[in-house]
MARGU-949949 format. One record per residue (C-alpha): x, y, z negated. Coordinates in steps of 0.02 Angstrom, whole numbers, padded with zeros to 5 digits, always signed. Example, Ala and Ser with C-alpha at 12.3 -4.5 7.8 and 13.67 -1.06 7.14 Angstrom:
! MARGU-949949
+00615-00225-00390
+00684-00053-00357
! end
This chain:
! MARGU-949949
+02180+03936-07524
+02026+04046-07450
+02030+04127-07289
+02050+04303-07347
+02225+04248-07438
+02282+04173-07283
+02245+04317-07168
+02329+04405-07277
+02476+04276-07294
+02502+04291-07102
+02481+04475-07092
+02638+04516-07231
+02734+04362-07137
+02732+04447-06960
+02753+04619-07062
+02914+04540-07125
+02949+04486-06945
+02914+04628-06877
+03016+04732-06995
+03160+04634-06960
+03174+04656-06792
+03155+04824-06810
+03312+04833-06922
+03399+04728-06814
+03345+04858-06671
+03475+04773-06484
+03412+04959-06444
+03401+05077-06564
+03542+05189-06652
+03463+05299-06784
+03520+05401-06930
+03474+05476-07088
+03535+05631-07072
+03600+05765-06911
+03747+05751-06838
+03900+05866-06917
+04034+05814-06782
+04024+05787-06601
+04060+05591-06647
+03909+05586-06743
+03780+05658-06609
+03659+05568-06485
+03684+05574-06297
+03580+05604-06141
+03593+05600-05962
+03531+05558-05792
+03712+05534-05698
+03732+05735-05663
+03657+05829-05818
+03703+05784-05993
+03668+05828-06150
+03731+05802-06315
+03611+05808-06470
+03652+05864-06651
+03478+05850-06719
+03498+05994-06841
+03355+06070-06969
+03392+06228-06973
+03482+06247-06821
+03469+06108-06697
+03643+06123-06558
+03629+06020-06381
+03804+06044-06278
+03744+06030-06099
+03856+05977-05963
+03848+05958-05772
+03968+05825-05693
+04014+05944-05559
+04085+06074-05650
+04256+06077-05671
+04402+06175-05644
+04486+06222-05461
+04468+06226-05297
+04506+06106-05153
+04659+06053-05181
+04808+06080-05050
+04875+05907-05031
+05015+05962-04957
+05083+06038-05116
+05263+05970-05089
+05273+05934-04912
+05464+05891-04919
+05464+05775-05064
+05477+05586-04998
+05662+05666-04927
+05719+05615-05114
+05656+05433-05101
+05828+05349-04998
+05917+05443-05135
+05801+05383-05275
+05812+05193-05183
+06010+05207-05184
+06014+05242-05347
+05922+05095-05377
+06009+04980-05286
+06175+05050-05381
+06068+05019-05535
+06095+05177-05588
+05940+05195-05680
+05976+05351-05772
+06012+05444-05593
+05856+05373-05516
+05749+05426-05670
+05825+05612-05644
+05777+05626-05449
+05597+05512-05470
+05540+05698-05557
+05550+05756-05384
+05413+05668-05327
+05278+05769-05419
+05158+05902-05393
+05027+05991-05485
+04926+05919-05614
+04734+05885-05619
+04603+05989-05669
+04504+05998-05793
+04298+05953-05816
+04225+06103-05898
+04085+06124-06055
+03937+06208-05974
+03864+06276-06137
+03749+06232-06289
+03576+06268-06304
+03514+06314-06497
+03343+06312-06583
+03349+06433-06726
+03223+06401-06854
+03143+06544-06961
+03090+06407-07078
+03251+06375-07183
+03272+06252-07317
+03305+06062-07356
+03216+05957-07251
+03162+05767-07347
+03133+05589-07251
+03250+05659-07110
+03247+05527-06945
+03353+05549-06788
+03378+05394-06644
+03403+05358-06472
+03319+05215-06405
+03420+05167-06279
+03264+05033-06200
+03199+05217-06145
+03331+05315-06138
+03239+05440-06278
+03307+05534-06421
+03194+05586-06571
+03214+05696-06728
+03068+05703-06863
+03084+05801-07045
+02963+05857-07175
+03022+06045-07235
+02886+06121-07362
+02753+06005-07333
+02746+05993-07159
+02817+05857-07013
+02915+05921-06889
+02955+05816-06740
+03084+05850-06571
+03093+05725-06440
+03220+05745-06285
+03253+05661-06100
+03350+05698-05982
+03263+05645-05795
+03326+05570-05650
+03179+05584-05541
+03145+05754-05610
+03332+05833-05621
+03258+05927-05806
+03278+05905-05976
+03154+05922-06087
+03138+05947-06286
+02939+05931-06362
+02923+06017-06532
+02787+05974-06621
+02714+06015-06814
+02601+05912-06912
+02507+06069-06990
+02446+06201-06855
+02540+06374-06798
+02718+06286-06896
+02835+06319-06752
+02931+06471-06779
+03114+06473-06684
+03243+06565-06591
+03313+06503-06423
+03486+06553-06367
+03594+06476-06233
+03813+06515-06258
+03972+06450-06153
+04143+06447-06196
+04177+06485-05992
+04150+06658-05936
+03957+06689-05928
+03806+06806-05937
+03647+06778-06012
+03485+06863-05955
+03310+06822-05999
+03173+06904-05877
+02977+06825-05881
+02996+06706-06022
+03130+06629-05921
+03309+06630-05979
+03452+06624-05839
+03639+06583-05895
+03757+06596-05765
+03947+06586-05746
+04098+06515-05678
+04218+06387-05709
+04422+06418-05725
+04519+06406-05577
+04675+06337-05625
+04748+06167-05709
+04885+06210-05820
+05035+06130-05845
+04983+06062-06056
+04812+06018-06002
+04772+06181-06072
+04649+06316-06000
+04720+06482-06049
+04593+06638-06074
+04674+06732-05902
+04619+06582-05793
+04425+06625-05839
+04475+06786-05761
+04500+06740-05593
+04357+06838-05475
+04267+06762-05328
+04341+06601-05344
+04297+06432-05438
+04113+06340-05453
+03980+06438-05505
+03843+06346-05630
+03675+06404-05691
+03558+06356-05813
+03366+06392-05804
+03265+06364-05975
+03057+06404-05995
+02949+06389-06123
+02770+06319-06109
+02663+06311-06250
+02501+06261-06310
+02466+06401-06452
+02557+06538-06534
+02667+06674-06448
+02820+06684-06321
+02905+06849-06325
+03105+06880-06287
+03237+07003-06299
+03377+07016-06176
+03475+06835-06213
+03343+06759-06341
+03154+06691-06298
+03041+06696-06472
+02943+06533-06519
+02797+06616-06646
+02651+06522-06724
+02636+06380-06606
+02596+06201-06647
+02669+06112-06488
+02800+06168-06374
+02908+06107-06221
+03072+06163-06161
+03133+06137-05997
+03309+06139-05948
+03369+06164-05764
+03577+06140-05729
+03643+06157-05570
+03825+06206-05495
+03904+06260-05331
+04004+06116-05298
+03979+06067-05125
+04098+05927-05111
+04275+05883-05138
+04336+05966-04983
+04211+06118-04995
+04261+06305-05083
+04137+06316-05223
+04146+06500-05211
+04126+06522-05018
+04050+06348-04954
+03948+06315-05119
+03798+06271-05157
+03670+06402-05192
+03659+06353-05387
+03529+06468-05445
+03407+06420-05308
+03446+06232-05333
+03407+06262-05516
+03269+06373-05500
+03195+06235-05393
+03209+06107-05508
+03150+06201-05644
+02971+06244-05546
+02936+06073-05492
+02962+05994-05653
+02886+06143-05743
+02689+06095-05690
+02714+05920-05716
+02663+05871-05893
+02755+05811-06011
+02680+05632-06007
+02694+05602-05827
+02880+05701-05834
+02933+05557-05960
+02840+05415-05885
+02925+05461-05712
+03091+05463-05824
+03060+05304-05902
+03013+05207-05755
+03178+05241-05654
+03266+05224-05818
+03201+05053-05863
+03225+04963-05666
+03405+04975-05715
+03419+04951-05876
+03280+04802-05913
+03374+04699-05780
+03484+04617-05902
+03423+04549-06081
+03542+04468-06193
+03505+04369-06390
+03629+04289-06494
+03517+04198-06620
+03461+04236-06801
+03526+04370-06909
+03537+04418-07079
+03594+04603-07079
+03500+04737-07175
+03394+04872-07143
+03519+05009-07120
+03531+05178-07013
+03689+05139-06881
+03825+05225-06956
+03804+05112-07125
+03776+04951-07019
+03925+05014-06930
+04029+05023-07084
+03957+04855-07142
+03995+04763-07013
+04169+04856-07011
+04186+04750-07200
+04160+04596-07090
+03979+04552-07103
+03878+04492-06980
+03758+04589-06867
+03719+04478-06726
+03615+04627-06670
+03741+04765-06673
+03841+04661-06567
+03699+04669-06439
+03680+04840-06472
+03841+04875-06421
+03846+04800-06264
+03674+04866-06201
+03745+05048-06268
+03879+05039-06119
+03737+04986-05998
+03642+05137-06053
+03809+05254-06055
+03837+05194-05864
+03649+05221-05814
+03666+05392-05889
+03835+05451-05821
+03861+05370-05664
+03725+05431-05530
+03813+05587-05452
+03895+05508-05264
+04081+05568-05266
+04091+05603-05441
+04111+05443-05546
+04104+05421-05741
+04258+05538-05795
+04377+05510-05966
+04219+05565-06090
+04069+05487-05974
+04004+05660-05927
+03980+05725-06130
+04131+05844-06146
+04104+05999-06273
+04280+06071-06296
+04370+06201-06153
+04545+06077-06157
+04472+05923-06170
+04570+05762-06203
+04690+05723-06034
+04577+05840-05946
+04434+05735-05984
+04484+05686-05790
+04507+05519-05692
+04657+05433-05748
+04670+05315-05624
+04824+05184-05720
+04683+05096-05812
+04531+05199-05862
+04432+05262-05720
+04419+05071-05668
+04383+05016-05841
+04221+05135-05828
+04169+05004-05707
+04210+04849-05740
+04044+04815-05822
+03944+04890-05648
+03915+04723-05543
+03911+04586-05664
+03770+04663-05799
+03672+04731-05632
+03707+04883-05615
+03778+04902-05431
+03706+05062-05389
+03801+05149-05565
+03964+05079-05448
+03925+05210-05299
+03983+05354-05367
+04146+05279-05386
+04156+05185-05201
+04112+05361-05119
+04263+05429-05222
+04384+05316-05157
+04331+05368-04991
+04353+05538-05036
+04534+05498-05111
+04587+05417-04951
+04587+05589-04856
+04707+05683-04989
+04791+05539-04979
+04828+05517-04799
+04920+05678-04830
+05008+05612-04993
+05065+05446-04910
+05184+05557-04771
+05221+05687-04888
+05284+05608-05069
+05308+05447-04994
+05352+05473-04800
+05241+05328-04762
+05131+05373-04609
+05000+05224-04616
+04875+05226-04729
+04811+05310-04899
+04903+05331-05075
+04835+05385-05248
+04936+05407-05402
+04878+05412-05577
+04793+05567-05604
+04641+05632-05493
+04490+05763-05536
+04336+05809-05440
+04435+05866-05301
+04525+05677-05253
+04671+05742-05296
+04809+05604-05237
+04964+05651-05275
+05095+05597-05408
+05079+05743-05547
+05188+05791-05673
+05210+05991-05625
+05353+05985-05499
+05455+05875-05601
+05446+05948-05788
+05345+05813-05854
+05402+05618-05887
+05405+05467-05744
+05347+05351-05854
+05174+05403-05852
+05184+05548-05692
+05250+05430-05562
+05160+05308-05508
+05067+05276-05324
+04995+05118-05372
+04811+05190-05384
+04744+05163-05224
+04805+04958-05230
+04659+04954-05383
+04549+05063-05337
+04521+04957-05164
+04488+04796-05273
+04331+04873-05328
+04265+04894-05162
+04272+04693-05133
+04204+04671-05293
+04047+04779-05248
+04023+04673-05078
+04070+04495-05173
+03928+04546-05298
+03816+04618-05174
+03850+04512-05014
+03820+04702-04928
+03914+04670-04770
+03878+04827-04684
+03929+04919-04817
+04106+04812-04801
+04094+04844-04609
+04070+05017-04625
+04132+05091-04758
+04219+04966-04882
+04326+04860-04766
+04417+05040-04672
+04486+05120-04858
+04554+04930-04919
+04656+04936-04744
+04726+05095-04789
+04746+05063-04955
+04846+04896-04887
+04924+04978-04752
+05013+05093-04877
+05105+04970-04988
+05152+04866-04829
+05245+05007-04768
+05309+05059-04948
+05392+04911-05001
+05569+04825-04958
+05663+04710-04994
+05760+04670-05136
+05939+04592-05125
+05875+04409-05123
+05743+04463-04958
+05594+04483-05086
+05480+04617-05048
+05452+04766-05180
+05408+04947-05233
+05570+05062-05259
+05557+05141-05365
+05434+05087-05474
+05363+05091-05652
+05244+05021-05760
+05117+05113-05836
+05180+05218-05971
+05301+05100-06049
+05477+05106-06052
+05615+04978-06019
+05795+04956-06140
+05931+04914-06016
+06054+04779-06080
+06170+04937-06098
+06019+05033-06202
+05978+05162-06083
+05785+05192-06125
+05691+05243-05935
+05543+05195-05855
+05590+05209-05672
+05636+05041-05592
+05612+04939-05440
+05498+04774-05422
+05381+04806-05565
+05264+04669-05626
+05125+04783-05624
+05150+04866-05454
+05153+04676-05366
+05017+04610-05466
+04903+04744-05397
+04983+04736-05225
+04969+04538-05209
+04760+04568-05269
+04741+04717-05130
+04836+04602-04987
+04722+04437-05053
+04570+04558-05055
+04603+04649-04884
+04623+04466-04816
+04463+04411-04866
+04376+04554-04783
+04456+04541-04630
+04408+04358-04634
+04225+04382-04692
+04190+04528-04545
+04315+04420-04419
+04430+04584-04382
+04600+04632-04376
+04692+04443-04363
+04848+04526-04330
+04852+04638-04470
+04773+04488-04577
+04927+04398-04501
+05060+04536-04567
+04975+04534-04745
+04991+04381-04756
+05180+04353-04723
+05198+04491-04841
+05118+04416-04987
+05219+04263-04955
+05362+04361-04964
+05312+04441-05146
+05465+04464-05294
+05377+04300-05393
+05319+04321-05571
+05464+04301-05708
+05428+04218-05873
+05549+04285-05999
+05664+04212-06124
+05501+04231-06229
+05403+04150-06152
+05315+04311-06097
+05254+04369-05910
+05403+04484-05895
+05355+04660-05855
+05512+04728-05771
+05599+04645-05641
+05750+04594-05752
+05701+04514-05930
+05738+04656-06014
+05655+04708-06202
+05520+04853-06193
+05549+05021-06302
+05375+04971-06384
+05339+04772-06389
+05158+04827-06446
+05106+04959-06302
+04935+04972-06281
+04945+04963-06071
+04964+04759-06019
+04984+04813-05847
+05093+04668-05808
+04915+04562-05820
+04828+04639-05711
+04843+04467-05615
+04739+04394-05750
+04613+04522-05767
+04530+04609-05684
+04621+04527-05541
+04591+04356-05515
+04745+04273-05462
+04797+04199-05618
+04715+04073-05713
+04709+03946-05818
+04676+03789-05706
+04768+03858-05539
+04904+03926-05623
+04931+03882-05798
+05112+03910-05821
+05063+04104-05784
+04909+04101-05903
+05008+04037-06017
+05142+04172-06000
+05005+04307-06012
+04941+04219-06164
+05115+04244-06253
+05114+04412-06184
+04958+04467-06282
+05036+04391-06439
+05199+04482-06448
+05097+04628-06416
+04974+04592-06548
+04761+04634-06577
+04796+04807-06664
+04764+04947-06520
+04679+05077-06451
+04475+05091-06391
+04498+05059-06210
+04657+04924-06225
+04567+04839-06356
+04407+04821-06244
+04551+04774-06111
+04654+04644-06219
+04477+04547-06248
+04435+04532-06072
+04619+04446-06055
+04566+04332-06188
+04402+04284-06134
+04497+04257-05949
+04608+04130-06049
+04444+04051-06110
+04473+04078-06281
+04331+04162-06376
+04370+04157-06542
+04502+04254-06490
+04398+04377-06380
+04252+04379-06526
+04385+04426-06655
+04452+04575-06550
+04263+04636-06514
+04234+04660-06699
+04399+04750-06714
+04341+04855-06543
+04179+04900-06674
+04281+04944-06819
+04209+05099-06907
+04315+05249-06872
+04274+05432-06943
+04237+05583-06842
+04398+05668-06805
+04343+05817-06896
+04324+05737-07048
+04402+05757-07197
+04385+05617-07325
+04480+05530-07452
+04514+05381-07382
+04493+05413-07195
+04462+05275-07061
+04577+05318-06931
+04644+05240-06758
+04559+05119-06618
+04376+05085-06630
+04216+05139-06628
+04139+05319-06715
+03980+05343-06815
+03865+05361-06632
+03942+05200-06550
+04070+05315-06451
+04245+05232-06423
+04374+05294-06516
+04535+05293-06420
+04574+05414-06526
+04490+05527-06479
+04338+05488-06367
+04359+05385-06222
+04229+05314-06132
+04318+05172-06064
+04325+05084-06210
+04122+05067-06226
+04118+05013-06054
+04274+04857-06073
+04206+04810-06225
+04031+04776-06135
+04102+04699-06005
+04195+04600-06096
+04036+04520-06169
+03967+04473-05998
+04151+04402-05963
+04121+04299-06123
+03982+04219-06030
+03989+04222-05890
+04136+04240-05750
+04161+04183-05568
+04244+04191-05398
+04188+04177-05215
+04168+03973-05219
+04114+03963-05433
+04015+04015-05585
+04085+03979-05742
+03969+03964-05876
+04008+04004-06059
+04194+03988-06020
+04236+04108-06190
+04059+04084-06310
+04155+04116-06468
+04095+03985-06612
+03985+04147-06675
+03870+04144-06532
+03822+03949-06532
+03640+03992-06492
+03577+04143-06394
+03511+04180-06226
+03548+04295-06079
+03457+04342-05935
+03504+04440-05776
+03708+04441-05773
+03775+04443-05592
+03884+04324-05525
+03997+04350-05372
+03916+04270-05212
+03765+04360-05250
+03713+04284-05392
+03590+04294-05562
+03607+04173-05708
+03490+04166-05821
+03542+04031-05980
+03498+03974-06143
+03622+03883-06266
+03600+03800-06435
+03733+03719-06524
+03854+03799-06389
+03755+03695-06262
+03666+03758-06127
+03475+03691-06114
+03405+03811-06001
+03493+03861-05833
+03420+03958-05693
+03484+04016-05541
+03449+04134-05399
+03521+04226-05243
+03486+04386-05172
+03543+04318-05001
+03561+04146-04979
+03718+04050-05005
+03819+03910-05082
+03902+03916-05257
+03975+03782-05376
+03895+03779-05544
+04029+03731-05689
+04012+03696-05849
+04149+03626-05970
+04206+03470-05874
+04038+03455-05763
+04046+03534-05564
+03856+03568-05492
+03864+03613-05299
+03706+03718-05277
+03645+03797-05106
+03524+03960-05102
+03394+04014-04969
+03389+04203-04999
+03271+04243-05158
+03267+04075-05200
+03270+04026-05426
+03319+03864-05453
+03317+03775-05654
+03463+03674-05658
+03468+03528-05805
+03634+03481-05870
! end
């Protein structure tokens, strides 16, 4: 064989290669046509602005959205200042068990429901040139956090490309055309809130102002846009600078004529001010703080705009790398590789994908201090959005973060610790005044931009299984000693952490008693929107003792003791927490064999409901496990079988962490490919629709509809697959499902401060490194083996097994 056939040889061979991985793209979703339904579109953002691409031809839509707008005011915590006088009757009733009388008088310990987060508007590009547009392209490469459109309409390539900057606070679109003087469009900007549109210099302005009111079906009625010189203001800036050709505009549209390169920057900003802050009289001056935005960014050019973008982008997101071997999956645009692997074929890649997709949806949603990651991330187009598209604060708002510390991405968890801090001064005011507890802070299920604390439900019209419930702060303050166990950030513990997990603690210590056997708990109580039969058949969901409630309670106490331990403060309180926990209702196991979730064994209305609230011991709390206590894992592992795999997005992404907690991966793998079972856009009318729990044509979870929290469990999950750990141990590859036997991860966190980076082949690990951020001691284990390993501060060590 010559030298010329071999060159040749070796150049098709790592064309092949090369191909292939670019198939199997860990970082690239891209279709073959635009997007029809919001489920189908590509999404921006740099943790305040988002934007949501459609990709058209002929028309190209992008809903834009600013994580500070929403509905309302500050609100008045003390809404209902009177209502913890019901609780000794509620409690009575109770004791009586008179559970229909005590489900009656729980509705009077509501208030108002939440707000709402508001659409701020869509930007379209009209094009003059109309027609059908061959070898159409549209992706977002989430390893740059870039989305790209390219079409061929009469002859000529026509390319967009969009960002949305951090470092910058802009969005911007290039248009570009293969053939010169091509570009001929129509810019408009709309809202559905109440707006004007103005365009003066080549500059359009859009301003308006968000409703003032929640409403009682987490509906926004047309009168509440009508409310004058109150609510947050917003603004939107766009310009125009091009290369060639001719700018001209009318009164709400700017004229793109015979250029050949264009760039459109977009400046959002909003009056909010803070929680605490009237938008309308304390605000932030909106136009200036968009008009500045939009001049700074405006002489920057493009190239150094996107490197700026892509450099802050990438430090977060190239922290963590993960491969799961060889695959055999075709070349096919995400949607059809969705649906494919929906038929159970493998895509080791897609997998991947998936994973670093709710790394990228974090990065992009999660930046704003005070205002975390809400329902829909921050990509909400509709006026009534799902639940308010708010925080609910029973499961999903803490789902959103679950992935933060242990794939790297502590800073994304801010936004969410600031809130907290925010929540504990509404609820100071909630704790005396729906509770009549007068130490510490309380949060119920529901909150908004405003840290609104108190149980909702519209001054009792709406249900108690799912609008009572003031078990919210007890979570919430779990994820502040998760941030310092990852982090080892004692100052922030000191100073800011350590003060809210008190109060948090405080609270329940003063809102329990004791039950007729001199147990401590919560009356009344219930369990995350699930409902108890009553040997007598009386369906309720208001209770005392709940599983759920103590579960959370005994991880707050454990966590609150640990603080107080690690900045040596407090001993006596430390002291009273501890007693308390001792004197905890125990955990029941069931005639089933099931972790009971009501105090008595009784059945559940629906055996299959998607909240497992009742687990929360097992995950994400720590305090139940396999090897310490296996009669309880055990329990939790019968638990998850009478309820079954078949659920929704975000309990599906829930169930698998519980799995992967019980070590068992198969199981956890198995419930992962269900999590990315194709699901059609809700819109969509088809034949044979794909309906329920899963995941839509652009990766978004499918609840249904869109939730968030789903992407970001089902992520998580995957690190919890390989990875998980406590203050004194790392277990490695505790859930590596028999699909993964080789593969490789770099940069997951580990609590003590932690990195692992691993290789496994065969389901053995041959490659093991370690390193700490600040120095410390760990134990290293791996199936029956225990490796003691001690850390100077940014210190790798390559362990050998």
């Amino acid at each position: 064989m010559n030298s010329a056939i071999i060159k040749t040889f070796f150049i098709l061979l790592l064309t092949s290669c090369y191909t292939n991985i670019s198939a199997q793209s860990k970082n690239v979703l891209w279709y073959n046509k635009p997007a029809e339904f919001f489920e189908e579109s590509l999404v921006l953002g740099n943790g305040k602005l988002g934007a949501t691409v459609f990709g058209g031809v002929n028309s190209d839509k992008i809903y834009l959205n600013d994580i500070t707008l929403w509905s309302g005011e500050p609100v008045n915590a003390n809404m209902n200042p009177e209502a913890y006088k019901n609780i000794p009757a509620i409690r009575e009733a109770l004791q009586n068990e008179n559970y229909k009388l005590a489900e009656e008088l729980n509705k009077k310990i509501q208030g108002k429901n939440s707000e709402s987060y508001a659409p701020l508007g869509t930007l379209e590009i009209s094009n003059f040139e109309k027609g059908k547009a061959t070898n159409y392209y549209r992706e977002l490469d989430i390893s740059n956090a870039t989305s790209k459109v390219s079409y061929e309409l009469d002859g000529v390539k026509f390319t967009r490309e969009y960002f949305v900057s951090a470092p910058d606070q802009i969005m911007v679109i290039k248009l570009t055309s293969s053939q010169k003087e091509a570009l001929n469009f129509d810019i408009n900007l709309r809202s559905l809130l109440k707006s004007n549109v103005e365009v003066r210099n080549n500059t359009m302005m859009m301003n308006g102002v968000a409703p003032i009111h929640e409403n009682a079906g987490y509906t926004v009625l047309p009168k509440y846009l009508e409310v004058k010189e109150r609510g947050t203001k917003f603004t939107t800036l766009l310009q125009v600078k091009n290369t060639d050709g001719k700018v001209t505009s009318s009164n709400a549209t700017i004229t793109v004529k015979n250029a050949s390169e264009v760039f459109i920057y977009v400046s959002v900003a909003t009056s909010f001010n803070g929680f605490d802050k009237n938008p309308a009289t304390e605000g932030i001056d909106d136009v200036a703080m968009a008009l500045q935005n939009l001049n700074k960014a405006f002489v920057k050019p493009f190239d150094r705009l996107k490197e700026n973008h892509v450099a802050d982008y990438q430090k977060f997101y190239n922290r963590v790398s993960l491969d799961l071997g060889k695959t055999t999956a075709p070349d096919l645009a995400t949607d059809e590789r969705l649906l494919r692997y929906s038929d159970g074929k493998e895509d080791k890649n897609l997998e991947i994908l998936y994973f670093n997709y709710g790394r990228y949806l974090l990065i992009s949603s999660s930046r704003t201090l005070g205002v975390p990651a809400n329902l829909q991330g921050i990509w909400n187009p509709h006026l009534s959005p799902p639940w308010s598209s708010n925080y609910t604060m029973n499961i999903n708002v803490e789902e959103n973060y679950w992935l933060a510390e242990n794939t790297n991405l502590s800073e994304m968890h801010l936004p969410l610790l600031s809130f907290i801090k925010n929540l504990s001064v509404t609820g100071k005011v909630t704790a005396k005044t729906f509770y009549g507890v007068n130490q510490g802070w309380a949060a119920a299920h529901n909150s908004d931009i405003w840290a609104m604390t108190n149980p909702v439900g519209q001054f009792g019209k709406e249900d108690p299984m799912w609008a009572c419930w003031p078990l919210a702060g007890a979570w919430l303050s779990t994820h502040i000693w998760e941030h310092y166990v990852f982090t080892q950030d004692a100052v922030y513990l000191k100073k800011e952490g350590y003060p809210l997990m008190k109060g948090a603690a405080e609270f329940y210590l003063n809102w329990m008693i004791t039950d007729k056997k001199g147990n401590l708990i919560t009356s009344p109580s219930t369990s995350p929107e699930n409902q108890y039969i009553t040997p007598d058949g009386f369906v309720g969901a208001t209770m005392y003792g709940g599983t759920a409630d103590l579960a959370m309670i005994r991880e707050c106490f454990d966590k609150t003791i640990k603080a107080s331990k690690v900045l040596n403060t407090d001993a006596e309180f430390r002291e009273k927490l501890e007693k308390a926990l001792a004197k905890l209702y125990p955990y029941q196991i069931g005639k089933k064999g099931n972790l009971q979730e009501w105090y008595f064994d009784w059945d559940d209305k629906d055996p299959k409901h998607r909240h497992q609230s009742q687990l929360f011991g097992l995950f994400p709390g720590n305090h139940i496990t396999p090897l310490k206590t296996p009669d309880l894992a055990e329990a939790s592992k019968k638990t998850l079988e009478i309820k079954g795999d078949e659920t929704t997005g975000w309990s599906k992404g829930w169930r698998i962490n519980l799995w992967a907690r019980l070590w068992d991966g198969n199981r956890a793998y198995k419930m992962y490919r269900e999590l990315l079972r194709y699901v059609d856009p809700d819109g969509k009318k088809t034949q044979t629709p794909r309906r329920g729990g899963g995941t839509y044509p652009n990766l978004f979870d499918a609840h249904p509809p869109f939730q968030i929290d789903g992407n970001f469990g089902g992520a998580a999950a995957v690190a919890e697959m390989l990875l998980q750990s406590d203050e004194n141990e790392i277990r490695l590859l505790p859930a590596l499902p028999d699909a993964w036997e080789t593969g490789s991860v770099k940069g997951l966190c580990a609590r003590g401060g932690f990195e692992i980076e691993m290789e496994w082949n065969n389901k053995n690990i041959t490659v093991l490194t370690i390193s700490s951020k600040n120095g410390g001691k760990t134990a290293l284990v791996y199936r029956n083996k225990k490796q003691e390993v001690v850390l100077k501060k940014g210190q790798k060590l390559e362990i050998s097994w």
